[in-house]
C-alpha positions in Angstrom: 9.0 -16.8 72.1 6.1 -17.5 69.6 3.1 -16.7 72.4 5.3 -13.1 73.2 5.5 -12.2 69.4 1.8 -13.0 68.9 1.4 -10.7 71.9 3.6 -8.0 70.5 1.6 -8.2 67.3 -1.7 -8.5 68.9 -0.7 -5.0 70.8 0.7 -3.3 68.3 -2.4 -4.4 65.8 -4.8 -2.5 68.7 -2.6 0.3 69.3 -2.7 1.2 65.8 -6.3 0.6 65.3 -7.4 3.1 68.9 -6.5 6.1 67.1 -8.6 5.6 64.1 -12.1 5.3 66.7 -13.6 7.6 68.9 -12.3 10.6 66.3 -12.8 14.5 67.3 -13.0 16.2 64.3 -14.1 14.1 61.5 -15.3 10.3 61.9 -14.3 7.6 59.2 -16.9 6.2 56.8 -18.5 2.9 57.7 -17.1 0.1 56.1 -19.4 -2.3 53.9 -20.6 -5.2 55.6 -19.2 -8.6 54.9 -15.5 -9.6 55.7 -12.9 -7.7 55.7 -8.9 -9.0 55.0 -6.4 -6.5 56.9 -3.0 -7.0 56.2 -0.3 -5.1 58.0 3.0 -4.9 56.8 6.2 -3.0 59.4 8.6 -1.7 56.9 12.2 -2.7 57.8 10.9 -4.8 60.7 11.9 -8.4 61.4 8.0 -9.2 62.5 6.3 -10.7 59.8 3.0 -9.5 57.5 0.1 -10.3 60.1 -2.8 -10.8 58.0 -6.6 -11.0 59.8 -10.2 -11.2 58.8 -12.7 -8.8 60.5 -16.4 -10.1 59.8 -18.5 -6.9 60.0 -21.9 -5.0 59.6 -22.9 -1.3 59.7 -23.6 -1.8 63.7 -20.8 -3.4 64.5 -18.5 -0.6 63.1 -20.6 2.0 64.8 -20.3 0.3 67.9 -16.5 -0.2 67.8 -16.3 3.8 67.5 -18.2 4.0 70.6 -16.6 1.1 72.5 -13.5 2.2 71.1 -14.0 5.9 72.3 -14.4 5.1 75.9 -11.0 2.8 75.5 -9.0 5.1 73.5 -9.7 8.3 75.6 -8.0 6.1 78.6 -4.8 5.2 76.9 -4.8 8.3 74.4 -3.8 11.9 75.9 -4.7 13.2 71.6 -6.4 11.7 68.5 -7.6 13.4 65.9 -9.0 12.5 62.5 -9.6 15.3 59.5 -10.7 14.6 56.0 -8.4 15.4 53.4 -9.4 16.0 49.3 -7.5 12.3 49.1 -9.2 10.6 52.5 -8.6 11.0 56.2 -5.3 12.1 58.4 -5.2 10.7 62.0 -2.5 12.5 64.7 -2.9 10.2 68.0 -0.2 10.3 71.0 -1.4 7.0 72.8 -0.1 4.6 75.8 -1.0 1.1 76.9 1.1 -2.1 78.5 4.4 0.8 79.3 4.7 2.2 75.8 3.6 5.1 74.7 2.9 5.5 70.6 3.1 9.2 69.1 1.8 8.3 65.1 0.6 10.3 62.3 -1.9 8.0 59.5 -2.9 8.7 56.0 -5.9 6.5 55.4 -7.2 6.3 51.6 -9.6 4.2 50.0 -13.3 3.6 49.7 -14.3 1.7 52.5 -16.5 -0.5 50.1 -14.3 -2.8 48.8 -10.3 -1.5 49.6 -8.7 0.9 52.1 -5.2 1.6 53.0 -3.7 3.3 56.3 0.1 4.0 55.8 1.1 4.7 59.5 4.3 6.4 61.0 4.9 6.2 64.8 7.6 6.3 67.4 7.3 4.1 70.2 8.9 4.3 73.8 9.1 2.1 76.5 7.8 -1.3 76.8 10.2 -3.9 75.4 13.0 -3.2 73.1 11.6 -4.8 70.0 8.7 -1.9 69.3 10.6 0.7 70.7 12.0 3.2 67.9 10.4 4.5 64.7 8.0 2.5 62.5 6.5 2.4 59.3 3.3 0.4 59.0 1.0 0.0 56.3 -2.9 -2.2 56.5 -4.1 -2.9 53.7 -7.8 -4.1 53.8 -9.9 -5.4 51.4 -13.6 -6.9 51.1 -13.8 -10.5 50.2 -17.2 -10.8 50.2 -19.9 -12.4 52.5 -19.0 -13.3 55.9 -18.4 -17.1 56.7 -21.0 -19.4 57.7 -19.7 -19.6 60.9 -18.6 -16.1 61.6 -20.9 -13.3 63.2 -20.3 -9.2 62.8 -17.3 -8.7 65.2 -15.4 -11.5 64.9 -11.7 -11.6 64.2 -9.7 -14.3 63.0 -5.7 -13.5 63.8 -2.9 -15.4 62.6 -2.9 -18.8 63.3 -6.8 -19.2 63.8 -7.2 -17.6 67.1 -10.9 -16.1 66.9 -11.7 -13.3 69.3 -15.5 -11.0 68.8 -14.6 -6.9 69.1 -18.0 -7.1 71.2 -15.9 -8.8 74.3 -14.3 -5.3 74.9 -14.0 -5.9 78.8 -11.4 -8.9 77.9 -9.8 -7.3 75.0 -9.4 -4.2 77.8 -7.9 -6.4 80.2 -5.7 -8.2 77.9 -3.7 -5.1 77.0 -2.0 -4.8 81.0 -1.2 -8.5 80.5 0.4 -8.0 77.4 3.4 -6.3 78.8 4.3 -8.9 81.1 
């Protein structure tokens, strides 16, 4: 039960993260380098707050927009990104592991030390627990220097599992697996 909720999470973290890479009409800033606290929070979901650290650098972020872009044009039919006079507003309709995700995100913030994305999304197919309406807001904010032992692209999820964004080929194949 825990190892299918961390997979539920870990899939639902990426599928709202795809749409805000590989944007068409406007692209988000580059985040300041150092590490990065993300904590997303499912309104009126029974899932609790998943809270990760991203250790990142200016090439690291521009190279998850064009990993990302390659990735999200497979499992997203639209994605779009436009600047607003308050941030960004991403449309995406977007499909991996049997569900497909239709979500609209206001993203704020300064991408130096805090940024929010408050997501809405309906989900379909795939198991019963995503399926439905959600409301999700990240909050991220810089703490600082990356840890001695962390390099730019590595991700520490909930309970200390560390993954590197630069392994794309696994994180690609670990999305099919996901729905099992």
């Amino acid at each position: 039960m825990t190892r299918q909720l961390f997979s539920l999470g870990l899939a639902s973290c990426l599928l709202a993260l795809l749409p805000a890479f590989g944007a068409c009409a406007d692209e988000l800033p580059i985040r300041k380098a150092g590490l990065w606290e993300m904590k997303m929070v499912r309104a009126g979901s029974s899932m609790p707050e998943v809270t990760m650290q991203h250790c990142t650098d200016e090439a690291t972020d521009k190279e998850m927009s064009t990993a990302f872009s390659p990735m999200s044009k497979e499992v997203c039919s639209k994605k779009d990104i436009q600047k607003t006079a308050t941030g960004y507003v991403s449309d995406s309709v977007c499909g991996a592991a049997g569900v497909s995700i239709t979500s609209h995100a206001e993203i704020t913030g300064d991408f130096n030390s805090a940024y929010t994305v408050k997501s809405t999304a309906h989900a379909e197919g795939g198991p019963a627990a995503i399926q439905g309406d959600h409301v999700t807001t990240i909050e991220a904010k810089w703490l600082g220097a990356c840890k001695p032992d962390q390099k730019p692209g590595d991700i520490v999820m909930p309970g200390g599992l560390k993954m590197n964004i630069h392994d794309m080929e696994k994180l690609k194949n670990l999305l099919p697996k996901l729905s099992k």
